[in-house]
C-alpha positions in Angstrom: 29.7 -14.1 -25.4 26.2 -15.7 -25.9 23.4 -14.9 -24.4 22.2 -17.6 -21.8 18.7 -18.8 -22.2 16.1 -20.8 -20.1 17.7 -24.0 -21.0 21.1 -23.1 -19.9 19.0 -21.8 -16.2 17.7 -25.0 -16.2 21.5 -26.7 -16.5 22.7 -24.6 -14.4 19.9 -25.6 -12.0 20.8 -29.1 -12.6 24.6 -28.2 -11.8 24.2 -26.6 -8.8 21.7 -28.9 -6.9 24.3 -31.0 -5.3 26.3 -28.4 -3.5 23.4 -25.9 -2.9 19.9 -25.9 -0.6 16.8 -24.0 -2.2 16.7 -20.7 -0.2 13.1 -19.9 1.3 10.6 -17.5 -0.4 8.7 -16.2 2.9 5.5 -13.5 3.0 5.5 -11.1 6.2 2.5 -9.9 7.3 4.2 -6.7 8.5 6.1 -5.8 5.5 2.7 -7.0 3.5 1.1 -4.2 5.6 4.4 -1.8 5.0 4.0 -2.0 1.1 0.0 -2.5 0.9 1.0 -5.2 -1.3 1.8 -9.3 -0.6 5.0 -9.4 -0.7 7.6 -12.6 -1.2 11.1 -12.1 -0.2 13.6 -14.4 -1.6 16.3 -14.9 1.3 19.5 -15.3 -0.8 21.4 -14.0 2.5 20.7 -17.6 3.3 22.8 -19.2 1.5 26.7 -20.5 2.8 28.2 -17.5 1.5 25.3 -15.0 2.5 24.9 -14.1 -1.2 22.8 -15.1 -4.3 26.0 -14.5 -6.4 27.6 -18.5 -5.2 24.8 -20.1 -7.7 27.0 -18.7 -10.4 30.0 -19.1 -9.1 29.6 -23.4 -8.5 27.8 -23.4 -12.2 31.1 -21.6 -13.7 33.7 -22.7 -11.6 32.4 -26.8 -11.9 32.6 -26.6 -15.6 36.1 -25.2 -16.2 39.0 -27.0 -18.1 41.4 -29.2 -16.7 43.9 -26.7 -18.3 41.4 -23.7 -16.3 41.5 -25.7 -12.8 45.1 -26.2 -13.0 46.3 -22.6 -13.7 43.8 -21.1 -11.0 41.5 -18.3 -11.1 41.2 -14.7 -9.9 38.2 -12.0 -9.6 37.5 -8.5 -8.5 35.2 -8.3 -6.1 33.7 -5.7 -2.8 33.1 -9.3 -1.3 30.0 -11.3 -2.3 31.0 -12.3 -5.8 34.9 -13.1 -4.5 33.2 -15.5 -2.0 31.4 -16.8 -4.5 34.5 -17.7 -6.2 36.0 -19.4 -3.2 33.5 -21.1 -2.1 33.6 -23.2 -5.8 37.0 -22.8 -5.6 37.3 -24.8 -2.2 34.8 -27.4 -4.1 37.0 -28.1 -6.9 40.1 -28.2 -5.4 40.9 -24.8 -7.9 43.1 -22.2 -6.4 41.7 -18.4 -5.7 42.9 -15.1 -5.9 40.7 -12.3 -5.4 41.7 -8.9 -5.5 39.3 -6.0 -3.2 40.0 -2.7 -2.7 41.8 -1.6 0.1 38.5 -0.6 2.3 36.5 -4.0 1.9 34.5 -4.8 4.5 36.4 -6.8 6.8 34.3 -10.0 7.2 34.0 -11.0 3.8 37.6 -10.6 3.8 38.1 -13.1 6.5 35.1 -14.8 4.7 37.0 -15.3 1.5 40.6 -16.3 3.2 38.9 -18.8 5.6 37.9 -20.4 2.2 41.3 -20.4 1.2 41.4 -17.9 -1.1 44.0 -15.7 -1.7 42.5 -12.3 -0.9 44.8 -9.2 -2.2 44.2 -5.3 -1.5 44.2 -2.9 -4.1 42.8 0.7 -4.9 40.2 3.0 -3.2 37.4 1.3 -4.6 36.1 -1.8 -7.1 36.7 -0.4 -10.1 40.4 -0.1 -9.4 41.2 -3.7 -7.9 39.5 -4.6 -11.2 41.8 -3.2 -13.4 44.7 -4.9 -11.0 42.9 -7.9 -11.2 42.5 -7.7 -14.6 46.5 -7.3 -15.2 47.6 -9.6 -13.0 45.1 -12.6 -14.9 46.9 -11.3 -17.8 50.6 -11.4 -16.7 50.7 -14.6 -14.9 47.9 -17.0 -17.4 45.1 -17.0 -14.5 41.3 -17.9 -15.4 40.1 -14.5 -15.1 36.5 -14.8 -13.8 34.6 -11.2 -14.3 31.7 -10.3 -12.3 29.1 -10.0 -14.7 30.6 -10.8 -17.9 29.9 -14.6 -18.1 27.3 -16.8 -19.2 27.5 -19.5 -16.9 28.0 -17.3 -14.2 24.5 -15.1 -15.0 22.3 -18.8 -15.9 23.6 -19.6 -12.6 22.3 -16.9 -10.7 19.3 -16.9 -12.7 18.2 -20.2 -10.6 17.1 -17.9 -7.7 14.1 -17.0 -9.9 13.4 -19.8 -11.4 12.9 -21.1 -7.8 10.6 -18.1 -7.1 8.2 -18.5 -9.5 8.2 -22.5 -8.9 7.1 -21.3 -5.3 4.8 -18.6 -6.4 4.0 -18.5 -10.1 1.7 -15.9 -9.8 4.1 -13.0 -9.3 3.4 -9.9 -10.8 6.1 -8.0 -9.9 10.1 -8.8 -9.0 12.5 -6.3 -8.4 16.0 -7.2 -7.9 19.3 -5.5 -6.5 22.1 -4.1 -9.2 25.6 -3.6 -9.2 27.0 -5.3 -12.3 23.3 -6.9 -13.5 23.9 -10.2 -13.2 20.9 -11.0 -10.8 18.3 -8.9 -12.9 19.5 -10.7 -16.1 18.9 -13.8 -15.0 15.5 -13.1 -13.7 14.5 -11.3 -17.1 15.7 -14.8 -18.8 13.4 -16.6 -16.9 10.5 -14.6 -16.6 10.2 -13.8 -20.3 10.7 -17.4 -21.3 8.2 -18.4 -18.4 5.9 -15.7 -17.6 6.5 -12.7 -19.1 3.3 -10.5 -17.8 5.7 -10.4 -15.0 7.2 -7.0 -14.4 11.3 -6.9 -13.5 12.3 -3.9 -12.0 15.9 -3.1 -11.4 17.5 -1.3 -8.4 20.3 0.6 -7.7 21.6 3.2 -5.7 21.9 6.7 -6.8 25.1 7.2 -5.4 26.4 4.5 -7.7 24.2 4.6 -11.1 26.7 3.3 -13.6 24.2 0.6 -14.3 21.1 2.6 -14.2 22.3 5.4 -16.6 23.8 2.5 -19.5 20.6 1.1 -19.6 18.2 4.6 -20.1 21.2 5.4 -22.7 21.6 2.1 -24.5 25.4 2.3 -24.4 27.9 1.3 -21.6 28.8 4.4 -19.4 30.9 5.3 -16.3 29.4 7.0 -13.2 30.1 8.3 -9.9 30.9 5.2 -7.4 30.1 6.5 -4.3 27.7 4.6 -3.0 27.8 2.4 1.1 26.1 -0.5 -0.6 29.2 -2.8 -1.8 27.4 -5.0 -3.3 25.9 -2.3 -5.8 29.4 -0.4 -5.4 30.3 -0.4 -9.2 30.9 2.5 -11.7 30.8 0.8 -14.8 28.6 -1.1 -16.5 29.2 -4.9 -17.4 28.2 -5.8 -21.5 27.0 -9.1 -21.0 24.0 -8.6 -18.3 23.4 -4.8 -20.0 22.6 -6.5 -23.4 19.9 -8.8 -21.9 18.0 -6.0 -20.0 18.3 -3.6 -22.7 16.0 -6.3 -24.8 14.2 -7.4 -21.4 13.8 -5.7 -18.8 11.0 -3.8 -17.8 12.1 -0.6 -15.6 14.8 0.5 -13.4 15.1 2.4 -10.5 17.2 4.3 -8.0 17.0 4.5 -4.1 19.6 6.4 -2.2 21.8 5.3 0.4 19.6 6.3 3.3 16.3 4.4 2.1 18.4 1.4 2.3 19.9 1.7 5.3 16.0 2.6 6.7 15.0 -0.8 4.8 17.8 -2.6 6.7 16.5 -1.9 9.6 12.8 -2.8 8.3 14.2 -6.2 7.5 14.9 -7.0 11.1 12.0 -6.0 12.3 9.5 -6.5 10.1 11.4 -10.0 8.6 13.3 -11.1 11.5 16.0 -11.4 8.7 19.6 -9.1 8.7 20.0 -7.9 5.0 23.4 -5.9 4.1 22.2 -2.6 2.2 22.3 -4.1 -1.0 20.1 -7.1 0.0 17.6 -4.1 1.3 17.3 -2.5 -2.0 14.6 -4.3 -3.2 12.6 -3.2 0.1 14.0 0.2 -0.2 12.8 0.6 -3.9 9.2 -1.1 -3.4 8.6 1.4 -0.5 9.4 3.9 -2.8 7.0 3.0 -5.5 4.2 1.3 -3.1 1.6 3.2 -4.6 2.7 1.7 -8.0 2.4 -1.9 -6.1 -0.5 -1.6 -4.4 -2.6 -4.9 -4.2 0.0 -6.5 -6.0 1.9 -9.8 -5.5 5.4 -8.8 -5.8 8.8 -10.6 -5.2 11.5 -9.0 -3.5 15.3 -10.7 -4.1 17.1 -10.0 -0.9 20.7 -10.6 -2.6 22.4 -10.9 0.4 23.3 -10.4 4.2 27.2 -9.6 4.5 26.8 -6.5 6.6 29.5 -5.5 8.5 28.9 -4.2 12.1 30.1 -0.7 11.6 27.1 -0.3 8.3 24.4 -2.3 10.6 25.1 0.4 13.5 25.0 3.1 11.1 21.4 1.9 10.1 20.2 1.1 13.3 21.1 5.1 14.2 19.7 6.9 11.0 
C-alpha cells in the first residue's frame, strides 16, 4: 500500500466536493475559558452520516472498478465507518454488506440498513465481526473495504484538516480521536506537507490502547478492547495509518472512559453540539493536558455524534 500524500488530499478533496458540504470549524467562548486556550472545534458530527469517516468512504467507493461495483463490497465496522460505506454505496448504486458485532449500537444499525446496506451481526466485539467480515469477502469475491488499511480511504478523510487549516492556518495544535488512525494520518499528511510547526496529537482511550501502545513500540500489537467509545472500540492496530504516524506524528495520548463521557456532556453545554464519546475525545484529552495548551490556538476534531441514548444518559448521570 502506498502512502497517500498531499496531492492525493487534494484529489480526494476534489472527489468528494460534489456529494459533501464543508463542516463548520466554530470557537466557543466557554470551552475557550474551559481549556485557557482558543479553541476550534471541527464538527464532523455534522456531516449526513454524523461521522468524519464518509469523506473516505465517497473518495474510495467513487473510484472502484466496474469489476469492484459489480461484485459489491463489505466492511467491519461498530457503526461510523459501515455508514460510511453505505452512504457511497447508495451513491454508486454498489451493493453493501457490513458486518458489526452483535452489541452495535442500535441507531447506526438502522442508520446503515435505511441506506440499504446489508447490515449482519457477528461476535462480542469489532475485532471479531472483522475476522467474519474478512472470510466472508474471501469466500464469496466481495470488495473488501478495511477500516484503516486504504489509501483512498485515509486521503479522504484527511480533507477535514485540510479544511481546518484553510479556516484557521494558524493552528498550533490538533488533536484528533483514534480507533484504527485513519483521522490522525490524514491530518499528519497535511500538516507536515503544509504547516508542519503544527503539533498532532493522537487520542485514545485507555480502555482500548491497541493503537496507542503500536505506536510507543514501533510494531503492530493487540490490546485489551474494552473501551464504551465504538468509535475508538478497536484492539488491533491497522498498518497503513500506523506507518504514517510512526514517521509523523507528534504525541499520543490516552483518556479514560469517564473523561469522555464528562467531555460529552461539556460539548452540550459548553458547544451546544451532541458528540458520541469518541467525538469528545479530543475535548477529553485537551482538558487533560490544558496546562500544556495554555494560550494556545488548538483544533479539536469532533469525529462524530452517533450516540446512542442509553451512552448519552450514562454521561448525563456521571
Amino acid at each position: 500500500m502506498n502512502k497517500p500524500n498531499l496531492t492525493d488530499v487534494l484529489l480526494a478533496q476534489k472527489q468528494i466536493r460534489p456529494y459533501l458540504l464543508r463542516t463548520p470549524l466554530h470557537s466557543y467562548p466557554a470551552v475557550d475559558d474551559l481549556i485557557g486556550a482558543r479553541v476550534f472545534i471541527k464538527h464532523e458530527n455534522y456531516q449526513p452520516t454524523c461521522a468524519f469517516k464518509v469523506r473516505g468512504g465517497i473518495n474510495l467507493v467513487s473510484q472502484l472498478s466496474p469489476e469492484e461495483r459489480a461484485s459489491g463490497v463489505i466492511a467491519a465496522s461498530t457503526g461510523n465507518h459501515g455508514q460510511s460505506v453505505s452512504y457511497a454505496a447508495r451513491l454508486f448504486g454498489v451493493t453493501a454488506r457490513i458486518v458489526v458485532p452483535e452489541g452495535a449500537n442500535p441507531g447506526k444499525v438502522a442508520s446503515m440498513r435505511g441506506m440499504g446496506a446489508e447490515v449482519i451481526f457477528y461476535g462480542a466485539n469489532f475485532d471479531e465481526a472483522r475476522l467474519e467480515c474478512e472470510r466472508m469477502a474471501k469466500d464469496e469475491g466481495l470488495r473488501y473495504i478495511h477500516s484503516g488499511d486504504e489509501p483512498l480511504l485515509i486521503a479522504g478523510v484527511a480533507t477535514l484538516c485540510l479544511e481546518m487549516l484553510e479556516d484557521q492556518p494558524d493552528l498550533e495544535v490538533i488533536l484528533v480521536p483514534v480507533g484504527g488512525g485513519s483521522g490522525a494520518a490524514g491530518a499528519c499528511i497535511v500538516t507536515r506537507a503544509i504547516s508542519p510547526g503544527i503539533r498532532v496529537i493522537a487520542v485514545q482511550s485507555e480502555r482500548s490502547p491497541a493503537g496507542h501502545e503500536s505506536w510507543k513500540q514501533r510494531r503492530l500489537v493487540e490490546a485489551a478492547n474494552l473501551t464504551l467509545a465504538e468509535g475508538l472500540a478497536t484492539g488491533t492496530a491497522f498498518s497503513l495509518p500506523q506507518s504514517i504516524l510512526w514517521e509523523l506524528l507528534d504525541e499520543f495520548v490516552l483518556v479514560s472512559d469517564d473523561e469522555m463521557l464528562r467531555a460529552m456532556v461539556w460539548m452540550i453545554e459548553r458547544a451546544h453540539t451532541l458528540a458520541e464519546a469518541a467525538g469528545a475525545a479530543s475535548l477529553a484529552a485537551a482538558y487533560r493536558m490544558k496546562e500544556q495548551l495554555a494560550g494556545k490556538r488548538v483544533g479539536l476534531v469532533c469525529s462524530g455524534g452517533n450516540t446512542s441514548l442509553a451512552q448519552l444518559k450514562k454521561a448525563l448521570e456521571a
